[in-house]
C-alpha positions, 0 to 999 in steps of 0.5 A: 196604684196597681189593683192588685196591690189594693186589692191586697191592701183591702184583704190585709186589713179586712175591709170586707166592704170596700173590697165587695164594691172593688170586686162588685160582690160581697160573696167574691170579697169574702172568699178573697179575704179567706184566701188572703188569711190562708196564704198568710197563714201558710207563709212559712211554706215554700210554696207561699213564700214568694207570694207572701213576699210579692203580696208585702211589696204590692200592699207596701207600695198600695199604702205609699200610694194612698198616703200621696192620695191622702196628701193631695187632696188635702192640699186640694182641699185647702186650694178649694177652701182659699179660692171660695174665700176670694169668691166670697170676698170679691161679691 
């Protein structure tokens, strides 16, 4: 997953907190997020357009990403439970 893209994933969905530990500060988190409003604000303009646009496929592939993540650690998860099941069992 690119920082970027997170980054952009975390401003999108207003996670101001996690974007603060992500950028070490909560003043830089929030004047990201107001950014990140702006430009969506001004998407029609042509001089955001192509940002909008790159900023959708960074945040599309961001969400791919975290639902893999999601998905192996479940399936991690699952392999941990299973195998503190046979630990038990053999003692």
């Amino acid at each position: 997953m690119s920082k970027m893209g997170y980054i952009s994933y975390l401003c999108e969905t207003g996670n101001e907190k996690e974007l603060a530990e992500e950028l070490g500060s909560s003043l830089v988190a929030k004047e990201w997020i107001i950014a990140h409003e702006n430009m969506r604000e001004n998407r029609d303009k042509p001089s955001f357009k192509v940002l909008n646009e790159i900023t959708d496929e960074n945040i599309k592939e961001s969400k791919t990403d975290l639902n893999k993540a999601k998905k192996d650690a479940k399936v991690i998860k699952e392999s941990v439970e299973l195998l503190i099941k046979d630990i038990e069992r053999v003692n």
